[in-house]
PAVEXTOR-421807 format. One line per 8 residues: number of its first residue (from 1); their letters; for each residue x, y, z of C-alpha. Coordinates in nm, 3 decimals. Each point is the difference from the previous one (the first is absolute). Layout:
<nodes>
NUM	a	X Y Z | ...
</nodes>
This chain:
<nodes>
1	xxxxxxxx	31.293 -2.816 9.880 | -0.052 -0.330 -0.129 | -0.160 -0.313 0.307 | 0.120 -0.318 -0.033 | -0.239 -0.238 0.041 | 0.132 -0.271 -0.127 | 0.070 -0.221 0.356 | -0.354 -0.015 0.089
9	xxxxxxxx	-0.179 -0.319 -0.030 | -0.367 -0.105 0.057 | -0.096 -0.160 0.316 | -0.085 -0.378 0.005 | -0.383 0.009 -0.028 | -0.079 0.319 -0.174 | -0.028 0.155 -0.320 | 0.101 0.366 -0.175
17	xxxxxxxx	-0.194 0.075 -0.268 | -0.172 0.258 -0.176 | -0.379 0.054 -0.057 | -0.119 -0.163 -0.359 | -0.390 -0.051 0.014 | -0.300 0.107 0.091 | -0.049 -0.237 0.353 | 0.368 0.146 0.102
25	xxxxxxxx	-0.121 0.369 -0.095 | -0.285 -0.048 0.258 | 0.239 -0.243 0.275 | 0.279 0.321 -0.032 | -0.256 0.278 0.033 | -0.161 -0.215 0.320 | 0.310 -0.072 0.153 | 0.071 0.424 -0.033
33	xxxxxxxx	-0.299 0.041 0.129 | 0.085 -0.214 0.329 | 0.339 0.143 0.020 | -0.070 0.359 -0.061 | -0.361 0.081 0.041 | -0.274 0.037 -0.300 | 0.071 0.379 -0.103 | 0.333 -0.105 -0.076
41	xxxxxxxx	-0.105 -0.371 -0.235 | -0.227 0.195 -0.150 | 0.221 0.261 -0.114 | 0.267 -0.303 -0.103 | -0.291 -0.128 -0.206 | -0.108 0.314 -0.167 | 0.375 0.031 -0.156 | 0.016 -0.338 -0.104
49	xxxxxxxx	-0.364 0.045 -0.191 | 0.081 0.377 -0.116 | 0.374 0.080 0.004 | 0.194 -0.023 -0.321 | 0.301 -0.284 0.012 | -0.084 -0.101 0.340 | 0.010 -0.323 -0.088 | -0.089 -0.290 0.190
57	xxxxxxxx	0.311 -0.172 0.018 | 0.144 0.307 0.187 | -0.161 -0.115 0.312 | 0.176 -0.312 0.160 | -0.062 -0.194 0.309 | 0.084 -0.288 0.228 | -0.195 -0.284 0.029 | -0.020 -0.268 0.318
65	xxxxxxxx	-0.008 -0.309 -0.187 | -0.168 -0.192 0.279 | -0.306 0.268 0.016 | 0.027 0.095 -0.356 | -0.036 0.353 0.112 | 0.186 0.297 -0.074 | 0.263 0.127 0.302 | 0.156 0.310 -0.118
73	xxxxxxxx	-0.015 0.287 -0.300 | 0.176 0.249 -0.168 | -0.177 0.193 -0.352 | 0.196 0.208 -0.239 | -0.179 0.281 -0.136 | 0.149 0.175 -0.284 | -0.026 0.368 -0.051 | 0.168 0.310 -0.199
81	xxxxxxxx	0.147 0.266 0.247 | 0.229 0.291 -0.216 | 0.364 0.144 0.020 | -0.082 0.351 -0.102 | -0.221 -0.102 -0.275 | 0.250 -0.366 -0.045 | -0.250 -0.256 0.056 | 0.113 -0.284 0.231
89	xxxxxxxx	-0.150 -0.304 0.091 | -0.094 -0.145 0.309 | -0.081 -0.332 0.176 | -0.141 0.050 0.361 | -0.017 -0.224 0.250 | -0.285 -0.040 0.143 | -0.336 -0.223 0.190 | 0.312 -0.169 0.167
97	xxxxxxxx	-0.080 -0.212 0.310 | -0.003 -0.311 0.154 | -0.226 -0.214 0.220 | 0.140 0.012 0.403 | 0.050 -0.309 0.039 | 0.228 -0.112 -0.325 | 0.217 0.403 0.135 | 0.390 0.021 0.008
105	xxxxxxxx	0.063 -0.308 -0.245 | 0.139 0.222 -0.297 | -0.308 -0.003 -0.179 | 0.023 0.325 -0.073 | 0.343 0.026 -0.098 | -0.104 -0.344 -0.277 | -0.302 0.213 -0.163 | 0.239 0.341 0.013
113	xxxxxxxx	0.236 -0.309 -0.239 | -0.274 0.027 -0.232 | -0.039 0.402 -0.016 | 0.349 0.005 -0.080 | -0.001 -0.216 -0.307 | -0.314 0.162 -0.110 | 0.218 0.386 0.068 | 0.314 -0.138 -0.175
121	xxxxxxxx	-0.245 -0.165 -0.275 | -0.212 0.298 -0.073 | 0.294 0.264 0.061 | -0.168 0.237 0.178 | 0.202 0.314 0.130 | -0.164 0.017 0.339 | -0.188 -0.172 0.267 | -0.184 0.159 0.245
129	xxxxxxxx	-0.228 -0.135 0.333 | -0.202 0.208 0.192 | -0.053 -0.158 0.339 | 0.216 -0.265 0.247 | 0.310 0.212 0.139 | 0.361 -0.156 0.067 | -0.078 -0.374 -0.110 | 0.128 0.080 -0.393
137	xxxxxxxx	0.253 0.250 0.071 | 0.235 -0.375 -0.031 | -0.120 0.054 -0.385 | 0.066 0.312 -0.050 | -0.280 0.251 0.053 | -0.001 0.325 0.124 | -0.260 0.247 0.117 | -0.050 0.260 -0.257
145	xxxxxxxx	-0.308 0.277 -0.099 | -0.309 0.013 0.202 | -0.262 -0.231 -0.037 | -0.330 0.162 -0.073 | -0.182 -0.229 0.193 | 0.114 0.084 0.310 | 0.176 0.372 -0.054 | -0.178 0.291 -0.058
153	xxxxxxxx	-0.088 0.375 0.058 | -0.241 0.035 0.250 | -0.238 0.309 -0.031 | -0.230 0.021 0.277 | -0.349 0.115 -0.192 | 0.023 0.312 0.246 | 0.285 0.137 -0.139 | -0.144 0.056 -0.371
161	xxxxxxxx	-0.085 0.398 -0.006 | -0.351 0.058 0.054 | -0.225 0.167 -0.269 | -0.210 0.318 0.144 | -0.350 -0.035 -0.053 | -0.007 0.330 -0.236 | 0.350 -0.027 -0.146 | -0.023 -0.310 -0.237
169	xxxxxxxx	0.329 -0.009 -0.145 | 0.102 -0.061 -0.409 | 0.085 -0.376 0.032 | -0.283 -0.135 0.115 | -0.210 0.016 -0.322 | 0.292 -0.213 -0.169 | -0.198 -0.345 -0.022 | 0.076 -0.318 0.144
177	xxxxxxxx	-0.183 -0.333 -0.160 | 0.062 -0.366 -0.044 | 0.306 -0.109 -0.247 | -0.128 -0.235 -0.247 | 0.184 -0.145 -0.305 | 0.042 0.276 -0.265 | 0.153 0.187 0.259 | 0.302 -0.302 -0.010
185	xxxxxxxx	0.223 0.210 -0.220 | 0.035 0.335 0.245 | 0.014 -0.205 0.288 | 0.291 -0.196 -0.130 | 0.147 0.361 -0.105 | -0.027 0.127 0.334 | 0.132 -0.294 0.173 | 0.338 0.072 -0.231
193	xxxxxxxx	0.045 0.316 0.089 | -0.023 -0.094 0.373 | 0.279 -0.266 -0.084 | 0.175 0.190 -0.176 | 0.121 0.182 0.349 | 0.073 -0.356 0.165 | 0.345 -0.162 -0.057 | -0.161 -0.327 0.091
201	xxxxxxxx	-0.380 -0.079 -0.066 | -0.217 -0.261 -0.126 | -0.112 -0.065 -0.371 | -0.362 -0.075 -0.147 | -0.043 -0.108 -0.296 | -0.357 0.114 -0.184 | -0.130 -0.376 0.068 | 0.057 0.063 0.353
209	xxxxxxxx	-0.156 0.276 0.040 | -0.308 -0.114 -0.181 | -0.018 -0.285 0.246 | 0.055 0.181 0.278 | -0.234 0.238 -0.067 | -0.271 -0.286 -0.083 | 0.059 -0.135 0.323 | 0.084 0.301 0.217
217	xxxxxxxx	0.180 -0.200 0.272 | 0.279 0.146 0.190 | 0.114 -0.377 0.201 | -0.336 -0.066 0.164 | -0.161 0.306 -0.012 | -0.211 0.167 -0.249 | 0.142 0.345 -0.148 | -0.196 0.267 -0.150
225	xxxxxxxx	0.168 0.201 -0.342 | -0.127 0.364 0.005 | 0.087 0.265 -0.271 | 0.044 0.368 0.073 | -0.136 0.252 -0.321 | 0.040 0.365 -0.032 | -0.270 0.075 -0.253 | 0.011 -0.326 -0.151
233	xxxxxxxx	0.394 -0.065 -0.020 | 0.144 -0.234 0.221 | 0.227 0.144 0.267 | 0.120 -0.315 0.171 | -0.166 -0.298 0.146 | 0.064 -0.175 0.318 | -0.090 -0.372 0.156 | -0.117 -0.044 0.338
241	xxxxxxxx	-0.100 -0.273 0.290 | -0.224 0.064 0.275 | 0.038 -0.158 0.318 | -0.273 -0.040 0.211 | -0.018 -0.152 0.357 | 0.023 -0.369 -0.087 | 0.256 0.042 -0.242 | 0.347 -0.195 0.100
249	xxxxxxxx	0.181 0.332 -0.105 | -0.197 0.122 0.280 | 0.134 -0.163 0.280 | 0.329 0.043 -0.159 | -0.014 0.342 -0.006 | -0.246 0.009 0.310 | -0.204 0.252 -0.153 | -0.247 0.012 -0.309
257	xxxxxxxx	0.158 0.148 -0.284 | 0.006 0.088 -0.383 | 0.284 -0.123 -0.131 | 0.116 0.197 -0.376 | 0.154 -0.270 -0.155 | 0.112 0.192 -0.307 | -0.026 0.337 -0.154 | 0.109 0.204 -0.237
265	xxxxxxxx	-0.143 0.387 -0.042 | 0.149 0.278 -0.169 | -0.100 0.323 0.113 | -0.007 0.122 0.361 | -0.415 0.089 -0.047 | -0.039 -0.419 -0.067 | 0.182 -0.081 0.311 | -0.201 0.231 0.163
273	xxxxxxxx	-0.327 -0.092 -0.135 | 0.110 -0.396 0.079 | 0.072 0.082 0.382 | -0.380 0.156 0.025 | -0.154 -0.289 -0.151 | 0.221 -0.252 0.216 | -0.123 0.214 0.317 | -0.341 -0.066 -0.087
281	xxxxxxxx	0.005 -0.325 -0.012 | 0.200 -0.047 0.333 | -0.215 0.267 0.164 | -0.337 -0.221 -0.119 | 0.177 -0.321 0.089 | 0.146 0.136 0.318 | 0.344 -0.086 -0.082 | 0.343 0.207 0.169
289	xxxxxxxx	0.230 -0.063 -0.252 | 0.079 0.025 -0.372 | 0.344 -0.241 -0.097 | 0.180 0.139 -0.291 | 0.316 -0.150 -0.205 | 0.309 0.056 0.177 | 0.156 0.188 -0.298 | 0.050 0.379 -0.076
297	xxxxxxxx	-0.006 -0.067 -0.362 | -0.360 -0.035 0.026 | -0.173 0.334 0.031 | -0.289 -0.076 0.207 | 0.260 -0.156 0.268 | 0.249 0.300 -0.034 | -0.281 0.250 0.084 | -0.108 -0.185 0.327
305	xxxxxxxx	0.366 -0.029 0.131 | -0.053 0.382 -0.071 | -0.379 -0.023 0.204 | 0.191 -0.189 0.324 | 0.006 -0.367 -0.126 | 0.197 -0.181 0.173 | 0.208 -0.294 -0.178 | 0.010 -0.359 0.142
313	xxxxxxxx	0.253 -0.248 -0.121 | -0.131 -0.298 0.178 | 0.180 -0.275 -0.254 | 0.160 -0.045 -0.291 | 0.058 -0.216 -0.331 | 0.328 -0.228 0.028 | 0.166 -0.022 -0.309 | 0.268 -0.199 -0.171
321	xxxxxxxx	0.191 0.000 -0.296 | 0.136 -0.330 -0.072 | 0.200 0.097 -0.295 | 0.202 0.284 0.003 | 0.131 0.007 -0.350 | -0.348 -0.069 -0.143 | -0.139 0.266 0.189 | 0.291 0.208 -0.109
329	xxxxxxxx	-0.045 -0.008 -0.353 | -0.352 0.052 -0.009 | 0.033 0.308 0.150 | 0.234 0.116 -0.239 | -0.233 0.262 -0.174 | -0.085 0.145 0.330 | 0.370 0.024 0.105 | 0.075 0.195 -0.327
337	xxxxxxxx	-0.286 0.273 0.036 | 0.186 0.025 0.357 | 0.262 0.145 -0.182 | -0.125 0.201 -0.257 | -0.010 0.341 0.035 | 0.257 -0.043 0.296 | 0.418 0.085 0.016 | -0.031 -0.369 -0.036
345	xxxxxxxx	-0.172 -0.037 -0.350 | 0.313 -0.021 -0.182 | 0.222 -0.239 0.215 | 0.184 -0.254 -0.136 | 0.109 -0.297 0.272 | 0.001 -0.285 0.201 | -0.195 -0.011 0.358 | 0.068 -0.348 0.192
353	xxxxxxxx	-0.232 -0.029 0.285 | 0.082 -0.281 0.240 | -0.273 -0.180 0.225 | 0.309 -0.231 0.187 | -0.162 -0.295 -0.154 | -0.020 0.139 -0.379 | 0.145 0.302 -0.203 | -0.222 0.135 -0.285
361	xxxxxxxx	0.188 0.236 -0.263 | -0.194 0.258 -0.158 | 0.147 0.166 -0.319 | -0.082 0.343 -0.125 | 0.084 0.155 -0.333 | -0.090 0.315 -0.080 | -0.251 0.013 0.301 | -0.154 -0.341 -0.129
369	xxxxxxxx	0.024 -0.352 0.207 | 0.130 -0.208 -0.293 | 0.108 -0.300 0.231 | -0.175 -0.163 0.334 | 0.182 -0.291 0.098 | 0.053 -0.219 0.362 | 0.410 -0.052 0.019 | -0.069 -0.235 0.302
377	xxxxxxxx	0.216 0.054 0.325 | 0.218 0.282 0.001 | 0.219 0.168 0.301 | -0.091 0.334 -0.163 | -0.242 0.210 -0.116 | -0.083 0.413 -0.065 | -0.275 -0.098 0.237 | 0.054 -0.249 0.246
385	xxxxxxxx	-0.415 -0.067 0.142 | -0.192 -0.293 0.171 | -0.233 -0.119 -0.223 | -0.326 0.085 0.176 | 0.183 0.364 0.054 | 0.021 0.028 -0.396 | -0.324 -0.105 -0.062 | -0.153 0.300 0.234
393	xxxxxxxx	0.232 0.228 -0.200 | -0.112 -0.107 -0.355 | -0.387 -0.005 0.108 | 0.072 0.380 0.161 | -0.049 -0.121 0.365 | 0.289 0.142 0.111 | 0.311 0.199 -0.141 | 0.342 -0.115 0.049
401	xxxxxxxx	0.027 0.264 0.308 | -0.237 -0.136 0.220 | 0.084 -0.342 -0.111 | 0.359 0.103 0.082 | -0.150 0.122 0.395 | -0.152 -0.349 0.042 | 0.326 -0.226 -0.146 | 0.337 0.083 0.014
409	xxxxxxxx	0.054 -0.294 -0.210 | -0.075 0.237 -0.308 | 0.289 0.145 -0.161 | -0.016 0.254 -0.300 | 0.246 0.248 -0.124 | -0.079 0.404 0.024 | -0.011 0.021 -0.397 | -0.249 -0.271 -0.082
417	xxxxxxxx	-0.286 0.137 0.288 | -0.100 0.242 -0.231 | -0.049 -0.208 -0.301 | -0.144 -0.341 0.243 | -0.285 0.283 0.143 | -0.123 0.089 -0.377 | 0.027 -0.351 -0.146 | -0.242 -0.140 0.322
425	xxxxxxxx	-0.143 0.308 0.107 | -0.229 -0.006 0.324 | -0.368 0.000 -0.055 | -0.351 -0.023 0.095 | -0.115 -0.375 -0.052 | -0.428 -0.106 0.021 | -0.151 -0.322 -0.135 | -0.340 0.029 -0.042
433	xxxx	-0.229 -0.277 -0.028 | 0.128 -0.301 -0.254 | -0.244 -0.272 0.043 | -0.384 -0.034 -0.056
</nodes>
C-alpha cells in the first residue's frame, strides 16, 4: 500500500530537512527532549551514537525560518524483524512530534513525505510504530503483535511455590551469575531456538548483541544479563529490569515491578531456579510483581501462565507493509517450507489473490513459487482480501476464518481454504528488543 505524497508542499517560511551535523544532532535531540521528555531524547540519542545504519539523515525536521528553530520530527530507525527465519527489514517511525503551537498544519503528514522516499528508497518489507493510535491508519498501519513494553504476564511474587525450610529442592543448586562476553555464542544459540517457535520475531546480528550487551540498556533503563549453569553448562540465560518506586514504568504500571525483558531457558529445573532468584530480589526490594514476555514460546513465561499469571495486552506494534509484491517474494522460502511435507508439497498452479486495488499471482510448480508478480487491477481473484486483511493473514494474525467473521467482503472458494491455511499458517508472533 503505496502513500502518495507527492501534493504536499512546504509552507511559506519553513524548512524540511534532515539532520547533517553535529549542532543539528544536539538542536534535534533538544527539541525531543522538549517535546517528549528526557528519557525518551536520550534514548533517540543513544541509537544515533550506538545503532548500526541509523544514520543521521534518517531523522528529518521542520524548521521556522523566522526563529530558526526546529517545529516538528519524525526519525526512521531501521531494524531486522524475521518471516520464519526470512529476514525482513524495517523502518520505524518514530520521536515524531510537533511543538503546540505550529499543530494541525500538515507537518506531520510533510516529514511522513520524507519516510516514504527513504521506505521506497531503501526497500524495506515492513514498517512498524509503536505508539500514537488512529492518526496513521490514513497510511496504512495496522495494529499487530504485542508490544513488550506495555504487554506482559504478570506473576504476582506470591504465587511462585514456596520452598520448605527442610525440603530444598534439586534446582536450586543450578547456578545463576553475570553473562559476560565469552558467553556471546550460547546466548545467541539460545535466543534461536526461542525464535525458532515465533513466526514473526526480531533479528540481532552478533554486532548488536555485543553492543547491547556493552551498554545493557533496555530504552532508558539499565538491564541486567544473568546466566543459569547446571554444573558448569549453561542452561539458559535471561535479561531483566527492575523497577523501583521512582521509575516511570512505575506509575505506569502503578506498582514496583521486575520486568523480564527476555529469556530463554531450557529445562523446567532453570525456570524454576530463575523464579526463586527473581523472588528474592522482589521480596528484598519489596516489589508485588514479576512482568514476563507475553509469549508461550518462552519457557519461563509458559510455566507462570501455568503458576496463575495473568496476561495483559495493554498495546500493540502497528505495522505496515508498503509493498506487497516485495514482501511477497521475500518470503518465498518460508512459503515453500509451508508446503513441504504437506498434501500440498507437490502442487502445480496458479493462486491470484486480489486486494480490490491490486492482484498478485503466485505460481507453483511442483510445490515451488517459481513466479510472484502484481497484475494490477483485476475484477477477480482465488482470494478476493482488503489489503490490511491480507497482511494479518500472511504475518499469522489471523486465518482466513476469523478474517471471514469480521468482513464479508472476503470471498474464497471451499477448495483453496485448505491450501491458503498451510501456505500462511496462524502463529505465535514476539519481537524482542531491536535497538541499543
Amino acid at each position: 500500500m503505496k502513500s502518495d505524497s507527492n501534493s504536499l508542499s512546504v509552507p511559506e517560511g519553513f524548512e524540511l530537512g534532515f539532520v547533517k551535523s553535529d549542532d543539528e544532532v544536539d538542536e534535534f535531540i533538544k527539541f525531543n527532549t522538549t517535546i517528549h521528555n528526557e528519557l525518551i531524547a536520550s534514548y533517540l540519542e543513544r541509537r544515533l551514537e550506538q545503532l548500526p545504519d541509523f544514520k543521521r539523515e534518517l531523522n528529518f525536521y521542520i524548521r521556522n525560518l523566522d526563529t530558526g528553530e526546529i517545529v516538528s520530527s519524525l526519525s526512521a530507525i531501521p531494524s531486522t524483524w524475521e518471516y520464519d527465519g526470512v529476514p525482513l527489514r524495517n523502518l520505524e517511525l518514530d520521536c515524531v512530534g510537533t511543538s503546540e503551537q505550529f499543530r494541525k498544519r500538515g507537518f506531520i503528514r510533510l516529514l511522513y513525505s520524507k519516510f516514504q522516499g527513504e521506505l521506497n528508497r531503501g526497500e524495506y518489507h515492513i514498517s512498524s510504530l509503536q505508539g500514537i493510535p488512529e492518526f496513521f491508519r490514513q497510511f496504512g498501519y495496522d495494529f499487530m503483535f504485542p508490544l513488550p513494553q506495555f504487554s506482559h504476564v504478570a506473576l504476582r511474587v506470591d504465587q511462585i511455590p514456596r520452598i520448605m525450610a527442610d525440603d530444598t529442592p534439586s534446582f536450586m543448586t543450578l547456578n545463576i551469575r553475570d553473562a559476560d562476553i565469552p558467553d556471546l555464542d550460547e546466548i545467541i544459540r539460545l535466543f534461536g531456538e526461542l525464535g525458532a517457535r515465533l513466526l514473526v520475531r526480531s533479528g540481532r546480528s552478533r554486532e548488536l548483541w555485543k553492543i547491547q550487551e556493552q551498554l545493557r540498556k533496555w530504552r532508558a533503563f539499565d538491564f541486567q544479563t544473568k546466566i543459569v549453569e547446571r554444573e558448569g553448562e549453561i542452561d539458559g540465560y535471561f535479561r531483566y529490569v527492575t523497577h523501583g518506586e521512582d521509575s516511570p514504568m512505575s506509575l505506569v504500571w502503578s506498582t514496583s515491578s521486575i520486568d523480564v525483558i527476555e529469556s530463554s531457558i531450557t529445562s523446567y529445573d532453570g525456570v524454576m531456579r530463575v523464579l526463586h532468584y527473581l523472588k528474592e530480589i522482589a521480596i528484598k526490594d519489596g516489589i508485588p510483581l514479576i512482568f514476563l514476555p507475553i509469549t508461550s514460546a518462552d519457557n519461563l513465561s509458559r510455566i507462570c501462565i501455568d503458576l496463575g499469571g495473568t496476561i495483559d495486552t495493554a498495546w500493540k506494534y502497528q505495522i505496515r507493509v508498503p509493498d506487497m509484491e516485495l514482501i511477497l517474494r521475500a518470503i518465498v522460502p518460508a512459503l515453500e517450507r509451508h508446503l513441504k511435507g504437506t498434501v500440498f508439497s507437490n502442487l502445480t498452479r496458479e493462486l491470484t489473490i486480489n486486494t480490490y486495488h491490486n492482484c498478485y499471482s503466485l505460481v507453483f510448480e511442483d510445490g515451488k513459487l517459481n513466479s510472484v508478480r502484481d497484475l494490477g487491477v483485476k475484477p477477480w481473484g482465488d482470494l478476493s482480501i482488503r489489503y490490511h486483511d491480507l497482511v494479518r493473514l500472511i504475518f499469522g494474525e489471523s486465518d482466513l476464518l476469523e478474517l471471514k467473521r469480521m468482513h464479508a467482503d472476503i470471498m474464497f472458494s471451499g477448495d483453496i481454504k485448505a491450501f491458503i491455511d498451510t501456505l500462511f499458517p496462524k502463529g505465535e508472533s514476539h519481537i524482542h528488543y531491536c535497538y541499543c
